[in-house]
C-alpha positions in Angstrom: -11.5 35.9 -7.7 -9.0 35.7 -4.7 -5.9 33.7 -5.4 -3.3 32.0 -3.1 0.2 33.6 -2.1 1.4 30.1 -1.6 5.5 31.7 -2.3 4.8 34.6 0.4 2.8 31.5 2.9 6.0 29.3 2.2 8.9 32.0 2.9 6.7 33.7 6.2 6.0 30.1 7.5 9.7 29.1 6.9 12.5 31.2 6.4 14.9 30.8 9.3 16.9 28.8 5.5 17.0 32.7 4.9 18.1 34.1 8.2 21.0 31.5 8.9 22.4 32.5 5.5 22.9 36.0 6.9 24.3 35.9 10.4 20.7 35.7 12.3 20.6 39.4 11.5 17.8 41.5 9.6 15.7 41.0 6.3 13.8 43.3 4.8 10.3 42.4 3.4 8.5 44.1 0.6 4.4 44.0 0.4 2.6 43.7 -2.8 0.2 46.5 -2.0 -1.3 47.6 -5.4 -4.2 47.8 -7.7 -4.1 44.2 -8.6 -4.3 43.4 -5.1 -7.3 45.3 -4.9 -8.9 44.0 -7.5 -8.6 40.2 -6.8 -9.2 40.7 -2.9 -11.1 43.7 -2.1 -8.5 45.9 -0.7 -5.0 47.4 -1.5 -3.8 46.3 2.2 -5.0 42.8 2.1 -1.2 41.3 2.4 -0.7 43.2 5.6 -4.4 41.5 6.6 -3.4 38.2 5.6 0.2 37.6 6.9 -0.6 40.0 10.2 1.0 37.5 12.8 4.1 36.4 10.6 4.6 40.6 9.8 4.4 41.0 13.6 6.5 38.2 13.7 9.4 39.5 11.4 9.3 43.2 12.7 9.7 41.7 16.3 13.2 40.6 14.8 14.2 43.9 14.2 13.2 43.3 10.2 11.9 46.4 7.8 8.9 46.2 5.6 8.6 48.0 3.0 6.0 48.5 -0.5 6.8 47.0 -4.1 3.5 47.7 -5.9 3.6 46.7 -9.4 1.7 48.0 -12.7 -0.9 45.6 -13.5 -3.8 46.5 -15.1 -7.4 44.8 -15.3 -8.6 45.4 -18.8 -12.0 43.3 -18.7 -10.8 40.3 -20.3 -6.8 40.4 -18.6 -4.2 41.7 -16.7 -1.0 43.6 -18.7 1.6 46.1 -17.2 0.9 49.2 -17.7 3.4 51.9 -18.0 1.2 54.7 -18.8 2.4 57.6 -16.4 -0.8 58.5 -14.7 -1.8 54.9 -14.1 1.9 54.4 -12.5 2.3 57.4 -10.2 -1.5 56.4 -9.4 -0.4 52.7 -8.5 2.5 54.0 -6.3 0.0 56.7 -4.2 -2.2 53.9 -4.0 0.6 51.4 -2.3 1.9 54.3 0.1 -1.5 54.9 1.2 -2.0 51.6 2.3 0.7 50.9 3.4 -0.1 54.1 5.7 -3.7 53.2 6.6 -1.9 49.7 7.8 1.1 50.9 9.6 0.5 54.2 10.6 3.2 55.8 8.6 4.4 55.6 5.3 6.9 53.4 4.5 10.7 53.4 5.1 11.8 51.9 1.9 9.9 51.2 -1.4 10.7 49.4 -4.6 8.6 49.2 -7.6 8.2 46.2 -9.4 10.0 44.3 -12.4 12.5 47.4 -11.9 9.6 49.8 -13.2 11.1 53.3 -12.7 10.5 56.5 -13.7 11.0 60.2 -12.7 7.1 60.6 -12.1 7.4 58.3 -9.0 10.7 59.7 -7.9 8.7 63.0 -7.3 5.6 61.3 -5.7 8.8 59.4 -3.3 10.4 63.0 -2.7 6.9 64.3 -1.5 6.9 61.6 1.7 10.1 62.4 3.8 9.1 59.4 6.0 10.4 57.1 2.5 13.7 57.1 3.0 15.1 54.9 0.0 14.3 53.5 -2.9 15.7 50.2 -4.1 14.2 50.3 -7.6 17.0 50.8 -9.9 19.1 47.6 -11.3 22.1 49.6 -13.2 23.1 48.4 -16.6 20.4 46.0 -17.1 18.9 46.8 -20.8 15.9 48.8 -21.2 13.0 47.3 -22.4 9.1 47.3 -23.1 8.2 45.5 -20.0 10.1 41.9 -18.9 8.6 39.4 -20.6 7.6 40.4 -24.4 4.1 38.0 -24.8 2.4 39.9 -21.5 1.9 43.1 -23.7 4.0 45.7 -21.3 2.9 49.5 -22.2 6.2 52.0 -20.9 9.7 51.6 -21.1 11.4 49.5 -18.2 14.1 51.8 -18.7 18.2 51.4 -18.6 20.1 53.1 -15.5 23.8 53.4 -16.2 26.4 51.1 -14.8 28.1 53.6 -12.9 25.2 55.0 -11.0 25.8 52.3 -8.4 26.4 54.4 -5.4 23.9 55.0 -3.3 22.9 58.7 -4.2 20.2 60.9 -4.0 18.0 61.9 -7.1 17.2 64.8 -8.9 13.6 66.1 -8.6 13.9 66.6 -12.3 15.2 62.9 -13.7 15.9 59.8 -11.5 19.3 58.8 -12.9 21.1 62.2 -12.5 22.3 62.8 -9.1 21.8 65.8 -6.9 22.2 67.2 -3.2 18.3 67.5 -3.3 17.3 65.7 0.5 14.7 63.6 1.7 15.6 60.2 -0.2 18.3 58.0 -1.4 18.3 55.9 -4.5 19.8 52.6 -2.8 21.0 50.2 -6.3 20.6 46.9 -6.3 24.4 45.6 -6.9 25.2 44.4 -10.2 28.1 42.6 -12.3 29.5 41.6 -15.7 28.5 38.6 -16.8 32.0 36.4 -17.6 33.1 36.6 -21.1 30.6 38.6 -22.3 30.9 42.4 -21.2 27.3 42.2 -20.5 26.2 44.2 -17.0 23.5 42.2 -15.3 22.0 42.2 -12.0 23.7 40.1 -9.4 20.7 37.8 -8.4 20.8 35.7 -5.5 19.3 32.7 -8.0 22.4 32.8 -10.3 24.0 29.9 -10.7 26.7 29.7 -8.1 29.9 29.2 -10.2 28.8 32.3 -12.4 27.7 34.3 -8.7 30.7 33.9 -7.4 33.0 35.1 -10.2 30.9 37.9 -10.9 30.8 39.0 -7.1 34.6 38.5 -6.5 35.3 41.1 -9.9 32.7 43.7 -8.6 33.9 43.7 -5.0 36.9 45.5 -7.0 35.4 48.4 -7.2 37.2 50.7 -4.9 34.1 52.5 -4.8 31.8 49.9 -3.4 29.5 51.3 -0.6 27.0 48.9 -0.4 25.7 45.4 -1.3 21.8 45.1 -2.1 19.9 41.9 -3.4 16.4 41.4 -3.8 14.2 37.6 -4.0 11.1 36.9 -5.4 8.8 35.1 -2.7 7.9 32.0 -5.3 11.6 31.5 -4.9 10.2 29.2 -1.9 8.6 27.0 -3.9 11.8 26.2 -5.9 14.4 23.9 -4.2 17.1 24.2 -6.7 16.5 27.8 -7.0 16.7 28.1 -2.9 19.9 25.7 -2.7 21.4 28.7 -4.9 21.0 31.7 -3.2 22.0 29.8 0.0 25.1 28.8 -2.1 26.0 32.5 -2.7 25.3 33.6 0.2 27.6 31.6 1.8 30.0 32.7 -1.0 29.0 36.6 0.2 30.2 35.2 4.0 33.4 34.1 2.3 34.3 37.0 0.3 33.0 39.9 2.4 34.5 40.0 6.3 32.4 41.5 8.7 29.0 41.6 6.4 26.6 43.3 8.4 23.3 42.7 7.3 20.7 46.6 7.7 17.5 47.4 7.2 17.2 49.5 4.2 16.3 52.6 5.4 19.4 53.0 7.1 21.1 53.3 3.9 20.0 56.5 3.6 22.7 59.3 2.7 22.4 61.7 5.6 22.2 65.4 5.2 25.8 66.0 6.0 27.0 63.0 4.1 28.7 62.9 0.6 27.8 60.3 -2.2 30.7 61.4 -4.4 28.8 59.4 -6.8 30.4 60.1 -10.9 33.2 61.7 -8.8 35.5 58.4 -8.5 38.8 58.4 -7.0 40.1 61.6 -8.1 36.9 63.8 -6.5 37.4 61.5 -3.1 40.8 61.8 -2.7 40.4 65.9 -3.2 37.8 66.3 -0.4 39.6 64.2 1.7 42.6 66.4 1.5 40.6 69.6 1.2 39.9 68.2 4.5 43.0 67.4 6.0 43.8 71.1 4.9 41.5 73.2 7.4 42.2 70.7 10.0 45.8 71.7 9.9 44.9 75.2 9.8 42.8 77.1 7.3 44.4 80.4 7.3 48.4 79.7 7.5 49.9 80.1 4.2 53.0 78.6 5.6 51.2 75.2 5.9 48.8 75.3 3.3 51.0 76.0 0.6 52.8 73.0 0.7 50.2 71.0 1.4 48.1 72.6 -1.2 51.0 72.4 -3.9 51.5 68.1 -2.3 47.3 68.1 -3.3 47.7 69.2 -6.6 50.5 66.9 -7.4 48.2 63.9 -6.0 45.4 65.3 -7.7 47.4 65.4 -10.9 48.9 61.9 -10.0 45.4 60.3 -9.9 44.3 62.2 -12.7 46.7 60.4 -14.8 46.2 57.2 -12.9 42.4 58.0 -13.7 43.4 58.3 -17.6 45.8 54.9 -17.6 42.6 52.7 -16.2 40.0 54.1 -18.4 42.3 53.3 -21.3 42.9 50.0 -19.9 38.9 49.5 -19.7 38.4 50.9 -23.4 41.1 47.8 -24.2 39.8 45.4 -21.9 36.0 46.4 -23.4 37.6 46.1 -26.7 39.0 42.7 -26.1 35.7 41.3 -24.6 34.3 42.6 -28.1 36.5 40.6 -29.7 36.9 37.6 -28.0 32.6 37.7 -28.5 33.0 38.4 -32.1 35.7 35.1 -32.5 33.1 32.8 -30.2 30.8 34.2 -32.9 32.5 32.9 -35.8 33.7 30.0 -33.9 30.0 29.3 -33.6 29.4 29.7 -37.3 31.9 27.4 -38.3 31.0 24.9 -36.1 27.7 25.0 -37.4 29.0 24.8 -41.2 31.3 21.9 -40.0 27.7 20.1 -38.8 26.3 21.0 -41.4 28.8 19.3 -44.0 29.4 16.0 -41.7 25.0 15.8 -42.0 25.3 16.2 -45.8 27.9 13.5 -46.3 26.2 10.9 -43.7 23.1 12.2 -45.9 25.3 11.4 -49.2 26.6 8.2 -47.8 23.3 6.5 -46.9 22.2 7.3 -50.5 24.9 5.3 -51.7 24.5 2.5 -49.5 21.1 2.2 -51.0 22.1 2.5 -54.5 24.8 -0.2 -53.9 22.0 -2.7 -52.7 19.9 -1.8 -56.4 20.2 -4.8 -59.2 21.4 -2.2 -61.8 24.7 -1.4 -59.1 25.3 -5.2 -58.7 25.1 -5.9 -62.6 27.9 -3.0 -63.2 29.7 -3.9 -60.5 30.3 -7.6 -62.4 30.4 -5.9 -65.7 32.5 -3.5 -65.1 36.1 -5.7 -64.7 35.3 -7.1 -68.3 34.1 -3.9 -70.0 37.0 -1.5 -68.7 39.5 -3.2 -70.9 37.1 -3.3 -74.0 36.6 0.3 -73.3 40.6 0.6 -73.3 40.9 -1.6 -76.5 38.3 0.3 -78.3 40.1 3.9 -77.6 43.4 2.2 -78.9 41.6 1.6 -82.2 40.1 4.9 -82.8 43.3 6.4 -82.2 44.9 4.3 -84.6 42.5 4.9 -87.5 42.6 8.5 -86.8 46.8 8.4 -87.2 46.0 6.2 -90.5 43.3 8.7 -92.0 44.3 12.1 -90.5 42.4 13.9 -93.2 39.3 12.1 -92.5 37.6 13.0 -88.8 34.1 12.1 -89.6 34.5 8.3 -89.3 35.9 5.9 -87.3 36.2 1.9 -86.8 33.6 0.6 -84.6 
């Protein structure tokens, strides 16, 4: 049976919250257009049916929509996500085509859901030259079987590296190895360490603030920082603490960032002519550069280029060792964060057998305080002051017997 999209009703009727946040410039908007959405209302495009004056509305703004179909399958008695590569590359075709049969064209941008990727939908991407990114691919969050264990996932959500967070275009062959192959651009979300913990994590909009800011200020760092891209969930409307966040850190982003210019995705794109220099790093960047400055000075004078050439190489060899120091210094620093995790860890433990001893002496001392309220307790407590000195008096006496009879250890006075 149909369902409400009361999240997608709530952002579409009201999300000038959103647009404020960002300078009154673009959004882009992503349409659940998928097998599910088939199933529970008839057709693939409903979404574009449904929300046809507030689309209308948004693209009017200069907004991009886009497709995020996701991999739920009916199996007569539920719904699970299924990973199963047919049934994926089939749930993507599906969302391109209606998104086509809507719109006219396929669409700019896509992004598959729960950060589903895989290089089977890369290929079906490459295959549409009108797609011109993809915005699927959160690097260095864990891989796993599906985001939420108890819903039964089928595939591996799987794990991008951390330094694949350039845009760059993919390899027809595998999704996280990057090529010069044309036609689409791998656009990643951004992501950050968590504080204290050495643990890479998408940098959601949601986060609490304190932590979003901290983690933003360390990544925008990275001298190799070309974009920014963050995604929200639609049901995010229906949660006001959840809002009040991401308009927190996007103020923060305001803050932080000067001149943030807010695009539609699709002009992320990496054109023909353009480098990524992605797994290149400072070393490769600073090379082309002067490779460039080289045949602008003049490509076949030997009396120029030599020394310019020989000035390169010394750079080259400069940053090289630069290159070495910092990796060392993130080995140590990675080291460190191992270790401080490890103390916290035993920290932890001890604070736990700490509890655990101050619950076993309360435990012990409420025993006592019951056995001191017993009549037996009471009795020796008033015996006790007249029977200690017996007790003392009567260990005098066997001693002295035993001096007087020292042969004789089987008996004594009683």
């Amino acid at each position: 049976m149909p369902v409400d999209w009361l999240g997608a009703e709530r952002l579409f009727e009201n999300h000038d919250w959103l647009r404020s946040r960002v300078g009154g410039q673009v959004l882009n908007w992503y349409l659940r257009l998928d097998r599910q959405v088939e199933h529970l209302h008839g057709d693939a495009g409903w979404p574009a049916e449904q929300f046809e004056a507030a689309l209308a509305d948004v693209l009017g703004s200069g907004d991009e929509v886009g497709t995020h179909p996701h991999n739920w399958r009916w199996t007569g008695e539920g719904w699970f996500p299924d990973g199963t590569t047919s049934w994926v590359v089939e749930n993507a075709a599906l969302s391109i085509e209606a998104y086509a049969t809507v719109f006219g064209v396929a669409p700019p941008s896509f992004r598959y859901g729960d950060r589903f990727v895989s290089d089977e939908v890369v290929r079906l991407l490459l295959l549409h030259p009108d797609i011109k990114v993809d915005l699927t691919t959160e690097p260095g969050a864990r891989a796993c079987r599906g985001l939420v264990e108890a819903e039964g996932a089928t595939g591996i959500t799987r794990h991008v590296d951390h330094r694949l967070s350039r845009r760059y275009r993919p390899d027809g062959g595998a999704v996280d190895i990057p090529s010069e192959t044309e036609g689409l651009t791998m656009v990643p979300l951004t992501a950050g360490a968590i504080p204290g913990t050495g643990v890479v994590d998408t940098l959601t909009l949601w986060r609490q603030p304190e932590e979003f800011d901290r983690m933003l200020r360390v990544r925008l760092l990275d001298r190799e920082l070309d974009h920014l891209a963050f995604a929200i969930r639609s049901d995010l409307a229906l949660m006001p603490r959840a809002v009040e966040h991401v308009e927190a850190n996007l103020d923060t982003l305001a803050r932080c960032v000067d001149d943030l210019e807010w695009v539609r995705a699709s002009s992320l794109a990496l054109q023909p002519n353009e480098e990524s220099d992605q797994g290149l790093g400072l070393v490769g960047s600073l090379a082309t550069v002067v490779d460039d400055v080289i045949r602008v000075i003049h490509p076949e004078s030997p009396i120029v280029v030599a020394p310019v050439a020989d000035a390169v190489r010394e750079i080259v060899e400069r940053n090289d060792h630069l290159a070495g120091q910092l990796a060392a210094s993130s080995a140590a620093h990675a080291e460190a964060e191992l270790a401080l995790v490890a103390q916290r860890a035993r920290a932890a433990e001890l604070a736990d057998a700490v509890d655990a001893e101050r619950t076993r002496a309360d435990d012990l001392r409420r025993r006592l305080e019951v056995i001191e309220q017993t009549k037996l307790w009471r009795i020796r407590t008033h015996l006790l002051p007249v029977l200690r000195p017996l007790a003392k008096t009567h260990r005098c006496a066997i001693k002295r017997w035993q001096s007087m009879h020292p042969s004789d250890r089987s008996g004594a006075p009683m």
